[in-house]
PLY file of the C-alpha trace (Angstrom):
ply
format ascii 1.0
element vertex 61
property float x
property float y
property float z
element edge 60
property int vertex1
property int vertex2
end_header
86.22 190.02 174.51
89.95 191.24 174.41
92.00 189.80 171.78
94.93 189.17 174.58
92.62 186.64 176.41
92.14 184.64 173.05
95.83 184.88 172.53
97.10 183.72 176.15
94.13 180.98 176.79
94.39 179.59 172.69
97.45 177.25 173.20
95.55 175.59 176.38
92.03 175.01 174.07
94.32 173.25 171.95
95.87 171.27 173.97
92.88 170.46 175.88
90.79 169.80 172.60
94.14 167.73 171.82
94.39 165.68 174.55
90.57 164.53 174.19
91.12 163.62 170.94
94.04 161.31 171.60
92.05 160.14 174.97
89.03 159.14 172.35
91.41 157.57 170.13
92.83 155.21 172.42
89.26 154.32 173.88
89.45 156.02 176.92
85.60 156.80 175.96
84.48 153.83 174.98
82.01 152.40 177.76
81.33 148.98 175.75
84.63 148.08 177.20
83.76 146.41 180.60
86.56 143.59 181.16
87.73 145.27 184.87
86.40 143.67 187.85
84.12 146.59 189.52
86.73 145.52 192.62
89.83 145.04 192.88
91.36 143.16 195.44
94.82 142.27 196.65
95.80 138.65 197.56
98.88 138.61 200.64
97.64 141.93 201.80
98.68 141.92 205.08
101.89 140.38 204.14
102.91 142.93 202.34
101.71 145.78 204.62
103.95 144.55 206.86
106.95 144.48 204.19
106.31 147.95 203.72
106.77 148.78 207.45
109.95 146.86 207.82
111.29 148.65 205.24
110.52 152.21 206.61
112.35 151.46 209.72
115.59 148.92 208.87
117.99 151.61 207.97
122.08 151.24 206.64
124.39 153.07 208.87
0 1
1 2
2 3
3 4
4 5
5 6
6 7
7 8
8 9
9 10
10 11
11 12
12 13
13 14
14 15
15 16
16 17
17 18
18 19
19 20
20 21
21 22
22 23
23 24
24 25
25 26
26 27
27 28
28 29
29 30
30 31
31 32
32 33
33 34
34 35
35 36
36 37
37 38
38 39
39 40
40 41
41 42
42 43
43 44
44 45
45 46
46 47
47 48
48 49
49 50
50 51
51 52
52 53
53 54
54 55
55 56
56 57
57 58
58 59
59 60
């Protein structure tokens, strides 16, 4: 292996190795964890659909 690979790719193993050790940390991990509803639903749906849409098209002149 070519010491300029280890010297261009080392500051991305460390910030990967970094970033999974802040991830485990803050118990992005842990799987004991199980207070989300497996779905996730939105009350006034269609309401707000249609919010969305008359925003898009009412436009200031």
């Amino acid at each position: 292996m070519d010491i300029r690979f280890l010297i261009v790719g080392a500051p991305f193993i460390i910030a990967f190795f970094y970033t999974l050790f802040w991830l485990k940390r803050w118990g992005a991990f842990d799987s004991s964890i199980d207070n989300h509803p497996k779905k996730m639903t939105m009350k006034n749906e269609q309401s707000g659909r249609d919010l969305i849409i008359e925003n898009i098209f009412l436009t200031k002149n």
